[in-house]
C-alpha positions as CSV (number, residue, x, y, z in Angstrom):
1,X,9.9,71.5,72.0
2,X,12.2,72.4,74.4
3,X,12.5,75.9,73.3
4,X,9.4,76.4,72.6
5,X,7.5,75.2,76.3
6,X,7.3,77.5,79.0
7,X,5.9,77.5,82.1
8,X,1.7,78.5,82.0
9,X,0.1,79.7,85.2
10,X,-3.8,80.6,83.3
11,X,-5.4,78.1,82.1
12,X,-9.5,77.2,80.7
13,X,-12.1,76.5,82.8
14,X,-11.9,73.1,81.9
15,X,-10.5,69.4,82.8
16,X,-8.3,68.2,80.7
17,X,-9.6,64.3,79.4
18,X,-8.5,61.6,81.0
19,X,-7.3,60.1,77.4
20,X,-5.0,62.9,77.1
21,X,-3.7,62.7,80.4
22,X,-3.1,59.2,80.2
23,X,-1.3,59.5,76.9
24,X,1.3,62.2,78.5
25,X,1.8,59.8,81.0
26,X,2.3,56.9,78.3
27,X,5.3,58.8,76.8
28,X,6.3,60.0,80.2
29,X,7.1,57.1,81.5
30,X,10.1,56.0,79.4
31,X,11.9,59.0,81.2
32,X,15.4,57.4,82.0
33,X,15.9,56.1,85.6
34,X,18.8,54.6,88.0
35,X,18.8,50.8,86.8
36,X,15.6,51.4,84.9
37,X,13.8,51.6,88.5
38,X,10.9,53.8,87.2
39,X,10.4,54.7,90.8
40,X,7.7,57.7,89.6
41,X,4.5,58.1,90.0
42,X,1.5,60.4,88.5
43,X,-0.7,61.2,91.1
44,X,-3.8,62.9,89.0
45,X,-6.0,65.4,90.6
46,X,-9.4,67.1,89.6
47,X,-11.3,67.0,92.7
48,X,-11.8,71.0,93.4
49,X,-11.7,70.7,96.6
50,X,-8.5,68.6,97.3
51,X,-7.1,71.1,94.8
52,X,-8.5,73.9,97.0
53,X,-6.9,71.9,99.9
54,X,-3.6,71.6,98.5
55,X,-3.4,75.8,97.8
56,X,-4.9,76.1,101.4
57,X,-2.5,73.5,103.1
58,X,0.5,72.6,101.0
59,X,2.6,75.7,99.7
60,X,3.4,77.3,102.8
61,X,1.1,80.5,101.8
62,X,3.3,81.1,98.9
63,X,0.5,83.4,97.1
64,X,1.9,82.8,93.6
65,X,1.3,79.2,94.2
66,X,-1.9,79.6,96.0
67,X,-3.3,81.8,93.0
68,X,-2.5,79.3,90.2
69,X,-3.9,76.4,92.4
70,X,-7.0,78.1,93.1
71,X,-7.7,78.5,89.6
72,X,-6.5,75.2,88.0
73,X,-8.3,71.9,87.3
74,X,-5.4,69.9,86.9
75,X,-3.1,69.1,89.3
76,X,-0.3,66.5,88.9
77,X,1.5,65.7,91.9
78,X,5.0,63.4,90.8
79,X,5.9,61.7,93.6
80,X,8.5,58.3,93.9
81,X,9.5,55.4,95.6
82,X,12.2,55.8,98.1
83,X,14.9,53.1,98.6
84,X,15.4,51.7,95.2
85,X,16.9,55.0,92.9
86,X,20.7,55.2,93.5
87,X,20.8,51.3,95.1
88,X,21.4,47.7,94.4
89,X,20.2,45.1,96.2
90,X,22.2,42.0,97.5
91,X,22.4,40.2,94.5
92,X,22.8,43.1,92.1
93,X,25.7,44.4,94.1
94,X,27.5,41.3,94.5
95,X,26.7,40.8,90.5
96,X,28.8,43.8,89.9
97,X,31.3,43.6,92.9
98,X,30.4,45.5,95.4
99,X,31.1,44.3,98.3
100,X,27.5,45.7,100.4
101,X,24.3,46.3,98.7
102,X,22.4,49.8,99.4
103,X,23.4,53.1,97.9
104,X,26.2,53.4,95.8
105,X,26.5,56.5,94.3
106,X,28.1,59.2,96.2
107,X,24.7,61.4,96.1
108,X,23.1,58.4,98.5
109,X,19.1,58.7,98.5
110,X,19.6,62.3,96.9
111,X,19.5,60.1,93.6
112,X,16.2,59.7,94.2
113,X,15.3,63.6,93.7
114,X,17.6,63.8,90.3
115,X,15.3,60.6,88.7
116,X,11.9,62.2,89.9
117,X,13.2,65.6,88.1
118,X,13.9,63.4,84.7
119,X,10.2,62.9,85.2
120,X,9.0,65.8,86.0
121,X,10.2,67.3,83.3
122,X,9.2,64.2,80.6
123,X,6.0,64.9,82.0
124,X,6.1,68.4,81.5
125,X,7.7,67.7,77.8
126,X,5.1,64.9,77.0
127,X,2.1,67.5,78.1
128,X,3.2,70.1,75.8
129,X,3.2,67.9,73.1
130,X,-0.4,67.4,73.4
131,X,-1.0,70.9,73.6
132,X,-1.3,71.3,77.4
133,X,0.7,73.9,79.4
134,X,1.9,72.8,83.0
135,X,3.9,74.8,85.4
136,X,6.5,73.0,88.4
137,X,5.6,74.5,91.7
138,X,9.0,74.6,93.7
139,X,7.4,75.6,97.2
140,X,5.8,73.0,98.7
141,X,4.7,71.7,101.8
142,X,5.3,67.8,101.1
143,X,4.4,66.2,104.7
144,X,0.6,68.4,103.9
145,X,0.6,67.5,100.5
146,X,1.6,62.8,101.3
147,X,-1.8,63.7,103.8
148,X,-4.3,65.3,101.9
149,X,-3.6,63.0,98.6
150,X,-3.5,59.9,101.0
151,X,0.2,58.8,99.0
152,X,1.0,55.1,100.0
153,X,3.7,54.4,102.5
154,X,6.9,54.4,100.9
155,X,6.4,57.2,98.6
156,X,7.3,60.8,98.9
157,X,6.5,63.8,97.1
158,X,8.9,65.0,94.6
159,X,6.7,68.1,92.5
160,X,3.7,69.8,92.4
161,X,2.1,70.8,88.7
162,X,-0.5,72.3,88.0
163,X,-1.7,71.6,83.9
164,X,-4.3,72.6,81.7
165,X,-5.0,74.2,78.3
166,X,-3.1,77.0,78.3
167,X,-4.9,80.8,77.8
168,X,-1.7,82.3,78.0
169,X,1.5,82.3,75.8
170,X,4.7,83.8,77.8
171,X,7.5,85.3,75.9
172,X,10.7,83.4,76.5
173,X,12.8,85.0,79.0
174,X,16.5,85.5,78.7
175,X,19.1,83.1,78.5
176,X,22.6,83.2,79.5
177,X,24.8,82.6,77.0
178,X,26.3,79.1,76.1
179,X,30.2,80.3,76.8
180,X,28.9,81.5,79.9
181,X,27.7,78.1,81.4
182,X,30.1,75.8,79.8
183,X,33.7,74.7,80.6
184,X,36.0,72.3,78.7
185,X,38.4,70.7,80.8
């Protein structure tokens, strides 16, 4: 599966059912997590016109982005709960002695972004399981994007992707080769 997904951009004319959404979220939420946190969330969108919003408002004018929006029906936006990834609390820190509670990984809060990515992708993974293409948008506007979906306080945006049934099939593109990107130390 890995292999074999790519990133889609075209997709039908149609929503994809809520069933089949809700059963790529089923599998994507055993994504791994800091202390099994599941601090993600799947923030579904259909409407046409908050999806018309977000390509207006919410990728800085990047035209790529604003093209795919314009013309998809499914828009997942991943966001997660800040504070919890990458922390202990009191107890928990004292249980494994530590002598303050709060983030304890050298990457702080960044531990956060690295969980919501394990997501992102599950999600991405899961979809293309059922048959449904998807396609991470990296520029985004996330301030625009917490206001026009209304996120709750306490949340943040982590990705933007649009999904659907695919009407294209991309060619992979070149990979570098596995001695060039591995060291053994």
């Amino acid at each position: 599966m890995i292999k074999e997904r790519r990133s889609i951009r075209k997709y039908e004319d149609k929503v994809v059912e809520k069933e089949v959404v809700e059963k790529i979220i089923d599998e994507a939420r055993y994504a791994p997590s800091w202390g099994n946190t599941q601090i993600a969330r799947y923030n579904i969108i259909t409407d046409p016109n908050i999806i018309s919003e977000l390509a207006d408002k919410c990728v800085k004018g990047f035209i790529y982005n604003v093209k795919v929006l314009k013309n998809a029906k499914n828009v997942a936006v991943i966001s997660f709960v800040k504070g919890k990834s990458g922390a202990f609390d009191e107890e928990k820190a004292k249980a494994l002695g530590f002598e303050k509670s709060g983030y304890v990984t050298s990457k702080g809060s960044d531990w956060e972004v690295f969980d919501a990515g394990i997501a992102t992708q599950t999600f991405c993974l899961a979809a293309h399981k059922y048959g449904i293409g998807t396609c991470i948008m990296g520029v985004i506007d996330d301030e625009n994007i917490k206001k026009t979906i209304s996120l709750p306080e306490g949340e943040t945006v982590a990705a933007v992707v649009t999904f659907g049934y695919p009407t294209e099939a991309p060619k992979p593109t070149p990979r570098k080769e596995v001695s060039e990107i591995t060291r053994y130390i």
